[in-house]
N, C-alpha and C positions, 0 to 999 in steps of 0.2 A: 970175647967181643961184647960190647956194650948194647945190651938189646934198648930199640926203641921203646917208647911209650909215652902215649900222648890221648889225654881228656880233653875232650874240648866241648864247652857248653855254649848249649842253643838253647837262646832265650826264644819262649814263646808266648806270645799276647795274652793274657786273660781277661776276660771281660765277664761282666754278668748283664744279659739283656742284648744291645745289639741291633744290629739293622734288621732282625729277622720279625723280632714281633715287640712288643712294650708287656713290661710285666704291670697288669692294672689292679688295683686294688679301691675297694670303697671307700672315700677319704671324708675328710671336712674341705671346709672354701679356700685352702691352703695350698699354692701349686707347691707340688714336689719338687724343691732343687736341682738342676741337670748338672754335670760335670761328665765333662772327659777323662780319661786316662792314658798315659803316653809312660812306657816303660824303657828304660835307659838303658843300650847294650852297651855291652864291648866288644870292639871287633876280635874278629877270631888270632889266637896266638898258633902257632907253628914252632916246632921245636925239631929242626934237623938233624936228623942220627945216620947209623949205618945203612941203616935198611929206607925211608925213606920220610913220609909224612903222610898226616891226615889230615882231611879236610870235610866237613858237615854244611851242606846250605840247604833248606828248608824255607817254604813259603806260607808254611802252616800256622792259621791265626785260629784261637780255641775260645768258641762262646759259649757260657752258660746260659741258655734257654729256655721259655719254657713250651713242653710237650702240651701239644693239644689245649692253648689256653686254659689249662686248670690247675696251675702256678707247682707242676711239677717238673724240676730240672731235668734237663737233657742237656748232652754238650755237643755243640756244635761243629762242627771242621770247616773250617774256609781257609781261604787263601789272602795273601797279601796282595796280589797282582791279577791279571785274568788268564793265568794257567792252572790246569790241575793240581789239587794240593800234593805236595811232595816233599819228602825229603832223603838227600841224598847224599853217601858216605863216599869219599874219594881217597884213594890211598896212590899217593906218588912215589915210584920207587928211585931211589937218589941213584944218581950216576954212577958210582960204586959201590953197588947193593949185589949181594952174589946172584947169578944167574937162578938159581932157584926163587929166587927173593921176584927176579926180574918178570918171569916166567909165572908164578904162580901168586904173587904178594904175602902178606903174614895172617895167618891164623886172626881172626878180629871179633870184638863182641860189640854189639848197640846194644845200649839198656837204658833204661829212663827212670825219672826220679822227680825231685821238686827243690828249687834253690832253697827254701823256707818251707818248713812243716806248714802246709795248708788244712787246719781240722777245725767241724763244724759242732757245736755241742750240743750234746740233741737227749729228750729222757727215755723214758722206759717208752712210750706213745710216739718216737720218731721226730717231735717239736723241741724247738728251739728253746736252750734251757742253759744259763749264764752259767749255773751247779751241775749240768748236765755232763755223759760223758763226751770230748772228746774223740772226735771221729774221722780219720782222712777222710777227705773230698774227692781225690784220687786215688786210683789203682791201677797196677803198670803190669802187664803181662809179662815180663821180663822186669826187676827193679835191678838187676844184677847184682854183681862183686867184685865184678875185676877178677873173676878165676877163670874166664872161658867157657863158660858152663851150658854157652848157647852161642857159637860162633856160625856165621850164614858164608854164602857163595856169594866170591865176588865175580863180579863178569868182567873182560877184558876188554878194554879199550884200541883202537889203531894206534893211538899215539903213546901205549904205552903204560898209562895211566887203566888203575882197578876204579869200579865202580858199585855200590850196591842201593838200593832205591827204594823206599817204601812209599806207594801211593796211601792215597785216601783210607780206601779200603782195610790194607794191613795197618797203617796208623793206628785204626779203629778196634781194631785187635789188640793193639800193645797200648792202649790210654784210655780209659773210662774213668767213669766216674766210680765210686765204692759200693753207691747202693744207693734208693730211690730217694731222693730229698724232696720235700712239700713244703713252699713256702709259701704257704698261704693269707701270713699278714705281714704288713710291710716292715712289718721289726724283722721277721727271721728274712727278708729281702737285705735287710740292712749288716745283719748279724752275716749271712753270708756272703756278701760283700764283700766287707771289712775281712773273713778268713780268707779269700782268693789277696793275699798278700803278696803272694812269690809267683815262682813261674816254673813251667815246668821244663825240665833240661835232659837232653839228651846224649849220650857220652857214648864215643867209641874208645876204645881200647887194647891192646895187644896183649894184656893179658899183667900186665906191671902199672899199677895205677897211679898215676902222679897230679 
């Protein structure tokens, strides 16, 4: 029998700076350039098998901020809409999915990653350095493998449909940052910028990775 399996990636926002506070630095009589950013999804794809489908929707928008005005990064959680942030894994089981399948759904992993290497290069003193090493910007409590190796509890729905949820809170658990960033002059503001390239994605799994 043909097992299911199905990755599906969730784009999410990256921004540096944000509605929460303005990263300020001492300048000359030169105003700093503004720009937006608008990141281009694709909607979710679905792939129908024996056993059923998955589905991922998420309203979690991720800023990089800065803590305590004194130009060192934090990442922020918000939302896209005025609900609590959330994201949530849905698993539908197909009309001819065996009664075990129906009853309990498939064995499943969430793990997280990054569509694009996001690394900041930084030297021996923690600052931004062109020669410097390389360093992710992210770290994911789970980055997985597609082997199972941390599958969670799905809860049952009335109609049929599994469901599993991570608020805010556990979000915050599985996505930080890697370690304290100081950008103290508007160059390393610039340089970390320019590394928030990608985005960060979220992949469920049945244990066959495609």
């Amino acid at each position: 029998m043909k097992k299911l399996s199905l990755l599906i990636a969730l784009c999410m926002l990256l921004t540096i700076g944000g509605v929460y506070a303005t990263w300020s630095y001492v300048g000359s009589t030169d105003i700093i350039d503004a720009f937006a950013e608008s990141k281009v999804t694709i909607a979710d794809a679905v792939i129908e098998g024996t056993y059923g489908i998955y589905k991922i929707d998420s309203n979690l928008i991720l800023t990089v901020d800065q803590a305590n005005d004194n130009h060192e990064a934090e990442l922020v959680f918000g939302s896209n809409n005025d609900q609590p942030v959330y994201l949530t894994v849905t698993f539908t089981p197909s009309v001819n999915a065996p009664k075990a399948i129906k009853d309990n759904a498939v064995n499943s992993e969430l793990y997280f990653g990054v569509t694009t290497p996001m690394q900041y290069k930084i030297d021996a003193d923690g600052n931004y350095s062109e020669s410097g090493t390389a360093v992710d910007i992210f770290k994911f409590k789970n980055s997985g493998n597609g082997n199972l190796d941390n599958t969670f509890t799905w809860t049952k729905n009335a109609d049929g449909t599994f469901t599993y949820t991570l608020n805010e809170d556990a979000l915050k658990e599985q996505i930080s940052l890697s370690q304290t960033f100081v950008l103290d002059i508007k160059a390393e503001h610039d340089a970390f910028r320019t590394a928030l390239k990608g985005n960060i994605v979220a992949r469920v799994t049945d244990g066959t990775v495609n």
